[in-house]
N, C-alpha and C positions, 0 to 999 in steps of 0.2 A: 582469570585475570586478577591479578593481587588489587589491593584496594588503593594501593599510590599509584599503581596505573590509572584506574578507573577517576580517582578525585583528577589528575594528570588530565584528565578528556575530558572531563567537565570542566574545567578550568579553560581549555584550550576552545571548547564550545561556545562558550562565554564571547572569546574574541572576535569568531566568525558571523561576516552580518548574516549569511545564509542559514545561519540557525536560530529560531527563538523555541526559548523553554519557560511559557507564561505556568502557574500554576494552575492546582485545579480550582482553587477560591478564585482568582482569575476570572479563569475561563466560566464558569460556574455564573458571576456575576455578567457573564455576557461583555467582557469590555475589550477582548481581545479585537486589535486597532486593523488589524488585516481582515476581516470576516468582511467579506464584500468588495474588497477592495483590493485584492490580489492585486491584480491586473494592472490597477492604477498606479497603486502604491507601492508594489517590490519589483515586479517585473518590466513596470512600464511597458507593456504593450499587453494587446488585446487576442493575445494567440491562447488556443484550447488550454486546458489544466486538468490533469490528469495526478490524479494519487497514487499511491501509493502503503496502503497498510498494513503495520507488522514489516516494518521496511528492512531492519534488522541492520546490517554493514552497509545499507545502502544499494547493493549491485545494480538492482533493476533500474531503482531511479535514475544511478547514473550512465548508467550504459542506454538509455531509453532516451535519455536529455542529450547525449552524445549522438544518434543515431535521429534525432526529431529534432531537431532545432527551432522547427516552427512552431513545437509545443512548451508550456510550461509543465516542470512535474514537481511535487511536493510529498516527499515522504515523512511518513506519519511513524514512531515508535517511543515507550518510556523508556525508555533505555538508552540513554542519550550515548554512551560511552563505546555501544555499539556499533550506532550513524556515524560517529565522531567520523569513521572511519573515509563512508562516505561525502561528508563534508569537507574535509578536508581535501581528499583527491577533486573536488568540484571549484577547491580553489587553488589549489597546486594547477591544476592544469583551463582556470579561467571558464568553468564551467557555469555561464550566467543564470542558466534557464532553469534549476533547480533547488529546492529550497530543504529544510528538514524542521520537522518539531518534534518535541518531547512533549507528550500528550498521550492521555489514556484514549483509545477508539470509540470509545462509549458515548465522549466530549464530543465528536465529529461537527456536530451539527454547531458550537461554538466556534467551529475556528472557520469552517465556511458557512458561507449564504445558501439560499434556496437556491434550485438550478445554476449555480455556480463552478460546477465540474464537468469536465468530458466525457471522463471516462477513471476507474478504479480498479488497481490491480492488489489482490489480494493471493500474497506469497507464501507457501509455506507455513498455513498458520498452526498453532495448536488444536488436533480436531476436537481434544474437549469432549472426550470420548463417554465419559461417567456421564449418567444422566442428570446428576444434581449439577454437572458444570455444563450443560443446552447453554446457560443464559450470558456465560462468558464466551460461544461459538460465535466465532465471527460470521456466519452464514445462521440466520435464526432470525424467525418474524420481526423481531425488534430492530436486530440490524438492518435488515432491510429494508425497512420506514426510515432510517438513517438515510441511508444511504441512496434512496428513492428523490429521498428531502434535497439534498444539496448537486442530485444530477441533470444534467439536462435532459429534456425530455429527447428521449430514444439513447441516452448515454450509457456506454456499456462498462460490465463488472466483467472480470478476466478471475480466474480462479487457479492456481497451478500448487500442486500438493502431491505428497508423497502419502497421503494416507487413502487407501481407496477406500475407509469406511467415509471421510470425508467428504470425498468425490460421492459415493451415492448417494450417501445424506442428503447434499445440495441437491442433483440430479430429481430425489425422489420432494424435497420441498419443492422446488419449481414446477414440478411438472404438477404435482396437487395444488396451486396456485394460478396454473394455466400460464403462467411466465415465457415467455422465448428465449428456449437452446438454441443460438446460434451455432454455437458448435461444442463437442464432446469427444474427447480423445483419454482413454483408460490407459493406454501406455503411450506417449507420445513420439519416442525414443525407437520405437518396432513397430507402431503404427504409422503408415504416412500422413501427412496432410495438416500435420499444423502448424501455425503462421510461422515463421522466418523466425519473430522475435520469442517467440516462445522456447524454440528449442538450441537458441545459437545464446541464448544467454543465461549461464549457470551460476547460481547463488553458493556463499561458500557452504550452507547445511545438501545444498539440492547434489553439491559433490560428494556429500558424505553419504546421503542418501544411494547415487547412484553406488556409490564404492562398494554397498552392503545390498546392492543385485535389487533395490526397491523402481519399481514402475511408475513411474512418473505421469501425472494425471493432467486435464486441463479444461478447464469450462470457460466457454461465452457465453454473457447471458445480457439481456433486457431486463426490465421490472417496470417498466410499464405499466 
């Protein structure tokens, strides 16, 4: 993407109320005006809120907010020029119940409250393979207290990846943690049995992925 595209999206970002992009001195001083108050204050109603991180174009968030209406969903990515995409089709087509920020994941815990989340779908992330980059995996002790922090208690973490060092990484932390696999599916695509929304809704990387014959993973879990 050329860079007057990209200034072009962020610009157009700007307009949409469904997106805020606080900084990190911002968010850092803790003053981000939504932290608690989702509910109250953008959604107006009291229905579940579900994330979304590493949200990328958007898809999951909006095809999930399309398909749940009773939920609220909020996709999380720095890459704002990215979601643009998703943002935009949420207000082309009057899609209320979904929100986007530009924010690093690390910040999580400033932009929600304690027990404040449903549930968290983690897409396609970078598995962050090298072992000097564990501390940027979005599956790793630290995230996990994240993300422990702002769920409701028994609220569940959804994991869907093209990497199956990935997939066992997670698999092999939880299970040393004593965590609940709800459910574990290594190809999900030639395996039967998992959910409806897992495998009927494809991200534009999880197209490319399948184009190049990769097996598609998927984990439920607790943290309890």
């Amino acid at each position: 993407m050329g860079s007057k595209n990209k200034l072009k999206r962020f610009k157009e970002n700007e307009t949409f109320s469904n997106v805020f992009q606080p900084s990190r001195e911002f968010l850092l001083k803790d003053l981000f005006p939504l932290k608690g108050k989702w509910n109250s204050d953008f959604f107006k109603n009291q229905n579940p809120i579900v994330v979304e991180l590493g949200c990328g174009k958007g898809e999951y968030s909006i095809e999930l907010a399309k398909r749940s209406p009773e939920k609220n969903f909020v996709g999380i990515d720095i890459k704002g020029a990215r979601f643009w995409r998703g943002a935009k089709t949420a207000n082309e087509n009057s899609i209320s119940n979904v929100a986007f920020v530009r924010a690093q994941i690390e910040l999580i815990c400033k932009i929600f409250n304690e027990n404040e989340i449903e549930e968290i779908w983690i897409t396609f992330p970078d598995p962050q393979i090298q072992f000097k980059r564990t501390k940027h995996r979005l599956i790793n002790l630290t995230f996990l207290k994240y993300y422990k922090h702002i769920l409701k208690s028994n609220g569940l973490i959804h994991l869907k990846t093209d990497s199956e060092f990935m997939h066992g990484y997670t698999l092999g932390l939880l299970n040393g943690l004593g965590k609940n696999i709800e459910y574990s599916n290594h190809d999900i695509y030639n395996r039967g049995g998992s959910p409806e929304e897992v495998i009927s809704i494809k991200t534009f990387y999880e197209n490319i992925f399948l184009g190049e014959e990769k097996a598609i993973t998927y984990i439920r879990f607790k943290i309890d």
